[in-house]
VEXRO-902696 format. One record per residue: residue number from 1; z, y, x of N, C-alpha, C in turn. Coordinates in steps of 0.05 Angstrom, whole numbers. Atoms other than C-alpha are relative to their C-alpha. Last residue first. Layout:
BEGIN
<pake nr="NUM" n_w="Z" n_v="Y" n_u="X" ca_w="Z" ca_v="Y" ca_u="X" c_w="Z" c_v="Y" c_u="X"/>
...
***
This chain:
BEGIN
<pake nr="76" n_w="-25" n_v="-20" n_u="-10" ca_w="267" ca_v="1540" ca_u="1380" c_w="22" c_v="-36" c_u="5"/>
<pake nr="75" n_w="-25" n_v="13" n_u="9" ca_w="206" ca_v="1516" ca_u="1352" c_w="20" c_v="10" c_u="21"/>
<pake nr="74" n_w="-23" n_v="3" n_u="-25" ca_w="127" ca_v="1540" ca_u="1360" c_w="29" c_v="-2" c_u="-15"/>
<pake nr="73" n_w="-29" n_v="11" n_u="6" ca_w="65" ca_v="1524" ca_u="1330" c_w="21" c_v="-3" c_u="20"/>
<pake nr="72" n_w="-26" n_v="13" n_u="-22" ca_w="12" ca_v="1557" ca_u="1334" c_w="17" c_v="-6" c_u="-11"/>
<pake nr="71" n_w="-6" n_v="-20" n_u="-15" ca_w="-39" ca_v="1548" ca_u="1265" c_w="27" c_v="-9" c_u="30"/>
<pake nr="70" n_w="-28" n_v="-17" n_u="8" ca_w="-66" ca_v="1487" ca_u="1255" c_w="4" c_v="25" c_u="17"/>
<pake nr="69" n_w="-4" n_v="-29" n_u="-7" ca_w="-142" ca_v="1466" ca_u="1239" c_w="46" c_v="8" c_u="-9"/>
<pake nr="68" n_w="-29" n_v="-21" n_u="15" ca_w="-147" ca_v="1394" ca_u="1222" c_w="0" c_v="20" c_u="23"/>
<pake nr="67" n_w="-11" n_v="-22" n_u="-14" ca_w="-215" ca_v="1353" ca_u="1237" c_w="17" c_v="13" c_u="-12"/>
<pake nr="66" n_w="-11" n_v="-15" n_u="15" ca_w="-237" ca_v="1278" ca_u="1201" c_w="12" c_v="25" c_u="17"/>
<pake nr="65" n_w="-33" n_v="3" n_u="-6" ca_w="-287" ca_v="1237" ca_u="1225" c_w="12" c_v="20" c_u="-11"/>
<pake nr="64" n_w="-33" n_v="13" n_u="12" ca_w="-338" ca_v="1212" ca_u="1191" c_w="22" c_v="13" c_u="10"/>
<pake nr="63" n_w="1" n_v="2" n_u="25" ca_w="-404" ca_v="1230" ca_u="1235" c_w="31" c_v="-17" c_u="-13"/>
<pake nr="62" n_w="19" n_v="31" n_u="5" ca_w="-377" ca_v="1232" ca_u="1312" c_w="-4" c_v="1" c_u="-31"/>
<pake nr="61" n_w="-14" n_v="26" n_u="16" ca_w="-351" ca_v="1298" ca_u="1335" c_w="-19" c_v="-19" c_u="-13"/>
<pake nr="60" n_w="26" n_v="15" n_u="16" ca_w="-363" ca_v="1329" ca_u="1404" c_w="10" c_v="-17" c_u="-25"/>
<pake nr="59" n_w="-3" n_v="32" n_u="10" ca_w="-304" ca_v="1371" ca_u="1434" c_w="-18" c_v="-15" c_u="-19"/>
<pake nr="58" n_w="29" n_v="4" n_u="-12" ca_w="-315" ca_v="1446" ca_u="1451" c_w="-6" c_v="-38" c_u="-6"/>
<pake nr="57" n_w="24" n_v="-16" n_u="19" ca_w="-260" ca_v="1470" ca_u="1408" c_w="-29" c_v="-17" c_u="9"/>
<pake nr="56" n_w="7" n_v="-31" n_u="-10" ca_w="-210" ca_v="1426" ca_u="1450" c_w="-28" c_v="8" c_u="-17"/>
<pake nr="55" n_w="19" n_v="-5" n_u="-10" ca_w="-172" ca_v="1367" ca_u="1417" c_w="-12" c_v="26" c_u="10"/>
<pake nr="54" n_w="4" n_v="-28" n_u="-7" ca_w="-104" ca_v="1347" ca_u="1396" c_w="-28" c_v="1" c_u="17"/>
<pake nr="53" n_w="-10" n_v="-5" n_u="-28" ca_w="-105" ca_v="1270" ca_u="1365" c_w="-11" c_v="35" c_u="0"/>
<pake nr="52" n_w="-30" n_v="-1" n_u="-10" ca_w="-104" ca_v="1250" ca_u="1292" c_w="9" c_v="7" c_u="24"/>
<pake nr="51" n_w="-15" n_v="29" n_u="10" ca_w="-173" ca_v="1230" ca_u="1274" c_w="27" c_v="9" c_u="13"/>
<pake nr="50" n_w="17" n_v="11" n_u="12" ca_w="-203" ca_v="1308" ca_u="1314" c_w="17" c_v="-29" c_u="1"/>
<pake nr="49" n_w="4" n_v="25" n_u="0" ca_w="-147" ca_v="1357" ca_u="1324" c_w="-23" c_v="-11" c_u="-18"/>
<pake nr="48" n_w="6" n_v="33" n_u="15" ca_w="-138" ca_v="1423" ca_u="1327" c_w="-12" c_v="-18" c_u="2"/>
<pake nr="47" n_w="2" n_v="16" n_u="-17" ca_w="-105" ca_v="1497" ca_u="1352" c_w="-6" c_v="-31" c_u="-19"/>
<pake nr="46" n_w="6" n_v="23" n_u="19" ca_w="-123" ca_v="1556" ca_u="1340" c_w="-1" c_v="-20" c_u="5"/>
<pake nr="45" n_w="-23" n_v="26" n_u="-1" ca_w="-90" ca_v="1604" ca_u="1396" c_w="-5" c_v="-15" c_u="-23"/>
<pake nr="44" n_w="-6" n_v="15" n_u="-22" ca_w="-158" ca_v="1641" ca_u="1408" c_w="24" c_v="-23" c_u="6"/>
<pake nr="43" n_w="-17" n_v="-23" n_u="-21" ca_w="-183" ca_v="1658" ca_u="1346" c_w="21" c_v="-26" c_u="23"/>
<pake nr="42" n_w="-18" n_v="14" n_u="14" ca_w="-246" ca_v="1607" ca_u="1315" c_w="18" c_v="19" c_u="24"/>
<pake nr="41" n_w="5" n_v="12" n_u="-24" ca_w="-318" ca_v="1651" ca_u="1318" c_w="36" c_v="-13" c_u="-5"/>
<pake nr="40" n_w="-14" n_v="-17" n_u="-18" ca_w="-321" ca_v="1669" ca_u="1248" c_w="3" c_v="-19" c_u="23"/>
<pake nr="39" n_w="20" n_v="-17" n_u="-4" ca_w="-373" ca_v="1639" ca_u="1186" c_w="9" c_v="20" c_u="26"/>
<pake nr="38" n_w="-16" n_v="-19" n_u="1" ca_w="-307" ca_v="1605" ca_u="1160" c_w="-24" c_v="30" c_u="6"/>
<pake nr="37" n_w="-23" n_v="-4" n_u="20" ca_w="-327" ca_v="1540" ca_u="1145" c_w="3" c_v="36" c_u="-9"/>
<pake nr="36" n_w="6" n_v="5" n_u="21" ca_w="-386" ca_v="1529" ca_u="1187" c_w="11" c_v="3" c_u="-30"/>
<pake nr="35" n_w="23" n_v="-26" n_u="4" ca_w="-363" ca_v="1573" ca_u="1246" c_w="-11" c_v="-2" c_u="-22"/>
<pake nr="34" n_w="-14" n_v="-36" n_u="13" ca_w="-300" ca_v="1529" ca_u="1241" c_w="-13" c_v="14" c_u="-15"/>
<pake nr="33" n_w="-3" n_v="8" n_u="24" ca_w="-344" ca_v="1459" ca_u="1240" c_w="18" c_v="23" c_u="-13"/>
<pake nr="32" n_w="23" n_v="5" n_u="26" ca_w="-384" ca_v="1483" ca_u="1295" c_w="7" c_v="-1" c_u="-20"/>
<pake nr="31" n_w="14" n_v="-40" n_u="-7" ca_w="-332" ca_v="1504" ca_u="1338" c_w="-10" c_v="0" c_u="-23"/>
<pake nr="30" n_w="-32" n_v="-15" n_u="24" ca_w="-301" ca_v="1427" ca_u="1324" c_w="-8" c_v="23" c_u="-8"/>
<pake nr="29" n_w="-26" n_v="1" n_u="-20" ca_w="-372" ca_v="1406" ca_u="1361" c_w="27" c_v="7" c_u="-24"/>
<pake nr="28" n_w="-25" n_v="-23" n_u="23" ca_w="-436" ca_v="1387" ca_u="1321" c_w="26" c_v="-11" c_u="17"/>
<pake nr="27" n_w="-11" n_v="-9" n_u="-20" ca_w="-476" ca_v="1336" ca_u="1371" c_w="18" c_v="33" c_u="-17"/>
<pake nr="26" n_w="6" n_v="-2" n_u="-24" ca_w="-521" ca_v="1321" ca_u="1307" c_w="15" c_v="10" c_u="23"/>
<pake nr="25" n_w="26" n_v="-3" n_u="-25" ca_w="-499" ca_v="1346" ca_u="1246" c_w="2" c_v="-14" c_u="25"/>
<pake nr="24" n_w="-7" n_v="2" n_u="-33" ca_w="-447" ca_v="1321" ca_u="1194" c_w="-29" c_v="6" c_u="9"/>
<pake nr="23" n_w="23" n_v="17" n_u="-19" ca_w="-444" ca_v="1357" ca_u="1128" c_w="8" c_v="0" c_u="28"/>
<pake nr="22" n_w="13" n_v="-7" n_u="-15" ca_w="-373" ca_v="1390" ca_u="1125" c_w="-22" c_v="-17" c_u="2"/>
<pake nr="21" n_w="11" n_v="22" n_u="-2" ca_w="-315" ca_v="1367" ca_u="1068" c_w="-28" c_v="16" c_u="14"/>
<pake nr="20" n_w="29" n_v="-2" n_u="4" ca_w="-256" ca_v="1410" ca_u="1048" c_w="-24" c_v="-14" c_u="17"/>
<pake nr="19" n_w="20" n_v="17" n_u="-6" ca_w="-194" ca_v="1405" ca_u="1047" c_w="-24" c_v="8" c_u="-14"/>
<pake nr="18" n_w="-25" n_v="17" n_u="0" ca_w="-132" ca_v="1454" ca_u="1035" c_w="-18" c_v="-16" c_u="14"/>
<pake nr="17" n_w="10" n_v="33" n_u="-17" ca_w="-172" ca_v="1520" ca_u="1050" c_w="23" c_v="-23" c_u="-11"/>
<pake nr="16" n_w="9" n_v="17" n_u="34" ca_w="-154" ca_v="1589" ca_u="1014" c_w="-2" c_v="-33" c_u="3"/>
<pake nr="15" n_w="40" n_v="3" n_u="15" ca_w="-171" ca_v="1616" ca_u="1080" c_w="2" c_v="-2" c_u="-26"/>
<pake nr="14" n_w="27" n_v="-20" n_u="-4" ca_w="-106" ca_v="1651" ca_u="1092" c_w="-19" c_v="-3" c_u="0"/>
<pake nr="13" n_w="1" n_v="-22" n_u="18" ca_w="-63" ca_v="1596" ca_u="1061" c_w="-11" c_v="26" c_u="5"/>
<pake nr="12" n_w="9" n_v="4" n_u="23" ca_w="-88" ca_v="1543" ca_u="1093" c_w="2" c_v="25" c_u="-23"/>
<pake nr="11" n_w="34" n_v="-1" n_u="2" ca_w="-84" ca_v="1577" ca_u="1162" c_w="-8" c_v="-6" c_u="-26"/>
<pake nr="10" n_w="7" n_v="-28" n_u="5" ca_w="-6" ca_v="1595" ca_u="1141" c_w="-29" c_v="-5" c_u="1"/>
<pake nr="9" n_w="-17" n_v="-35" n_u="-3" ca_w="3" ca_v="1522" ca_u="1140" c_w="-7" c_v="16" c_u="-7"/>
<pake nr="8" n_w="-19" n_v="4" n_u="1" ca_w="-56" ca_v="1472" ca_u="1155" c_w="18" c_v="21" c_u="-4"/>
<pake nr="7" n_w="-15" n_v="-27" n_u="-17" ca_w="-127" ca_v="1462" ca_u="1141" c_w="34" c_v="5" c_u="-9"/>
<pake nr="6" n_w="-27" n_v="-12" n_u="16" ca_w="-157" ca_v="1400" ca_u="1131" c_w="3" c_v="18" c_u="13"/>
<pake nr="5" n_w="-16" n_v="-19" n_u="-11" ca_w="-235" ca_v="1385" ca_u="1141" c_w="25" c_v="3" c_u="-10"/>
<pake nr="4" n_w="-24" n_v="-8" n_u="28" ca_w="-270" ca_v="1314" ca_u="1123" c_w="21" c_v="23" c_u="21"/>
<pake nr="3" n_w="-15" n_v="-10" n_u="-19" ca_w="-337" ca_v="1308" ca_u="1156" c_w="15" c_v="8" c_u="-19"/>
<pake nr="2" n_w="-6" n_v="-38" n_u="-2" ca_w="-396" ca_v="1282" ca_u="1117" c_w="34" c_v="-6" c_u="16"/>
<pake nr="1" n_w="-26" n_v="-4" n_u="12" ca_w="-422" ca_v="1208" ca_u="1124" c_w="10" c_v="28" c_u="8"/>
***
């Protein structure tokens, strides 16, 4: 089962991205699914979640699941 990508905010609108859909590999991390997308190492305050929780780049994903890329987010 392939890998369902969203991208959020300003990130959506600087890739072009809304969703998009990632063969799944083998021990494939979040990193992976950037570098796969975007062909760029992912910048340092990017921040996202694997099924709905906040995760770290380095984070293992399981065939199916779904990853969101948001930009920072900050509030006053």
């Amino acid at each position: 089962m392939p890998i369902s990508v969203k991208c959020f905010a300003s990130l959506r609108e600087k890739l072009g991205i809304d969703e998009v859909i990632v063969p799944y590999e083998s021990k494939m991390t979040v990193q992976d699914v950037w570098c796969y997308m975007t062909k760029q190492t992912p910048p340092e305050n990017l921040l996202c979640a694997r099924n709905h929780e906040y995760v770290d780049f380095t984070e293992t994903i399981n065939d199916g699941d779904e990853i969101a890329f948001f930009p920072p987010v900050t509030g006053g």
